[in-house]
C-alpha positions in Angstrom: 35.0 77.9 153.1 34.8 81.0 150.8 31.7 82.0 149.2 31.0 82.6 145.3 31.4 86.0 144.2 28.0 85.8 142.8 24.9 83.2 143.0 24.7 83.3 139.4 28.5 82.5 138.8 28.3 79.9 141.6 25.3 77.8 139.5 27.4 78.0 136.2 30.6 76.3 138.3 28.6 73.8 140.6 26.5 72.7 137.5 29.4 71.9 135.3 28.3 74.6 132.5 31.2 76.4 132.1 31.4 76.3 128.1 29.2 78.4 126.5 29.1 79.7 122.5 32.4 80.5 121.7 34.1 80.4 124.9 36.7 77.5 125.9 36.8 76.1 129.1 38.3 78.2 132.0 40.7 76.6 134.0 40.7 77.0 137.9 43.6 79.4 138.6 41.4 81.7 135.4 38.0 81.0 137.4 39.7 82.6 140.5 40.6 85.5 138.0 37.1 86.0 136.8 35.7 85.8 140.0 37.7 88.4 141.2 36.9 90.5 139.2 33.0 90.3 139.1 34.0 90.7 142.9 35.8 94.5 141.9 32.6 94.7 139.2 30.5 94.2 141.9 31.5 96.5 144.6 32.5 99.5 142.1 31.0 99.3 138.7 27.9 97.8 139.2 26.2 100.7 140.6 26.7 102.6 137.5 26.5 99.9 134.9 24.0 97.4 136.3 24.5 94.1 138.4 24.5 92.8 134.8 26.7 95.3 133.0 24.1 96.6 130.4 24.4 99.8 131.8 20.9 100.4 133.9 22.6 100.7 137.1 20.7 102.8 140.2 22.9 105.8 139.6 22.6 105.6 135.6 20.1 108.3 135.8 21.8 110.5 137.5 24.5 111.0 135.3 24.6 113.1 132.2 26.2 110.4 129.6 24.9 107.1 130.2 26.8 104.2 131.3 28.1 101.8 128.5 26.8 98.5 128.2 29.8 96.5 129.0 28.6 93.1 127.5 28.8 94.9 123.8 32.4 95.9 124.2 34.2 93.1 121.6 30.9 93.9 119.0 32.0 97.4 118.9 35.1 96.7 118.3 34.8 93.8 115.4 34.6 90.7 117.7 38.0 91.7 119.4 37.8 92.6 123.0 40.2 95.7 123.1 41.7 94.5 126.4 44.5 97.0 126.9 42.1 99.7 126.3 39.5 98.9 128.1 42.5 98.7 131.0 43.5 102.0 130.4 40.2 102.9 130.5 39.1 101.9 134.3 42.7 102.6 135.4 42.5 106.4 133.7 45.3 106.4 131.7 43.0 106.8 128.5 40.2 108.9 127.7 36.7 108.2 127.3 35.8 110.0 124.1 32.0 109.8 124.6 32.4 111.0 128.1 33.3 114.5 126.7 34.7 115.1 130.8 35.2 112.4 132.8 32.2 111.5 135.0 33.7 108.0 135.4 35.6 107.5 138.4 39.8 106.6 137.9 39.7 103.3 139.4 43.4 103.4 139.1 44.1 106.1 141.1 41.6 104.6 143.9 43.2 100.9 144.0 46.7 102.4 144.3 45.6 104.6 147.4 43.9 101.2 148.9 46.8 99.3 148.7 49.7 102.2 149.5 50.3 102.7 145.8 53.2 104.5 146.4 55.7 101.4 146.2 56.1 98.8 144.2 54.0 96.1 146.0 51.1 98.9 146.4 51.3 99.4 142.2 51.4 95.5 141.6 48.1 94.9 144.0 46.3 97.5 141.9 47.3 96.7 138.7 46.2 92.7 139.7 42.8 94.3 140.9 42.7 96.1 137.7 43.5 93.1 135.2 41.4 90.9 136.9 38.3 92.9 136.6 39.2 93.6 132.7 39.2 89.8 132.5 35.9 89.6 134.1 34.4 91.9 131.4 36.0 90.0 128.7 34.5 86.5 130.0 31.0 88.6 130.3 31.2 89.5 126.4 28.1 88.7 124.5 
């Protein structure tokens, strides 16, 4: 039996709440994409941005710009969540122009390595652990 990526996401799905304001139910097969992804939030973001994604993470104080909130990304961009860009963001293919250098680590770069990135199979396992933790952030959206 597998266990829920987190306690909190594991209430929402046993209890049957999985509509809230201006979200539309998820369908299993895009559950199993969220969860995934809070799984990659999880082990590599969270530590910077927060369990919750506000951006009060343990290392947030250690770092020179602080960590976005990531529940605020569609408000700053006038409701839309900028999907793409936020992918090119985590995989490193676009700047961060708050970051001024890039303190941020290329999540990209570090999936491909994981998973041999150097063929084709390698780039698609990365680029699957990549979308699916851009989809988590977009389901997290406030």
């Amino acid at each position: 039996m597998r266990r829920a990526a987190c306690p909190i996401l594991a209430l929402f799905l046993s209890a049957g709440l999985l509509l809230a304001p201006g979200r539309e139910r998820a369908s299993a097969q895009e559950w199993e994409i969220i969860a995934g992804g809070e799984i990659e939030f999880q082990n590599h973001c969270a530590v910077c941005h927060g369990v919750d994604a506000k951006g009060d993470g343990l290392m947030s104080r250690f770092l020179t710009v602080p960590p976005a909130d990531l529940t605020q990304l569609a408000n700053k961009n006038g409701g839309t969540f900028p999907f793409w860009r936020i992918y090119g963001i985590i995989d490193g293919r676009e700047d961060v122009r708050a970051h001024g250098t890039r303190e941020m680590p290329i999540w990209g770069d570090r999936f491909r390595e994981q998973s041999d990135g150097g063929n084709t199979g390698g780039r698609a396992q990365a680029a699957g652990r990549l979308i699916s933790l851009v989809f988590y952030l977009q389901y997290i959206q406030e």
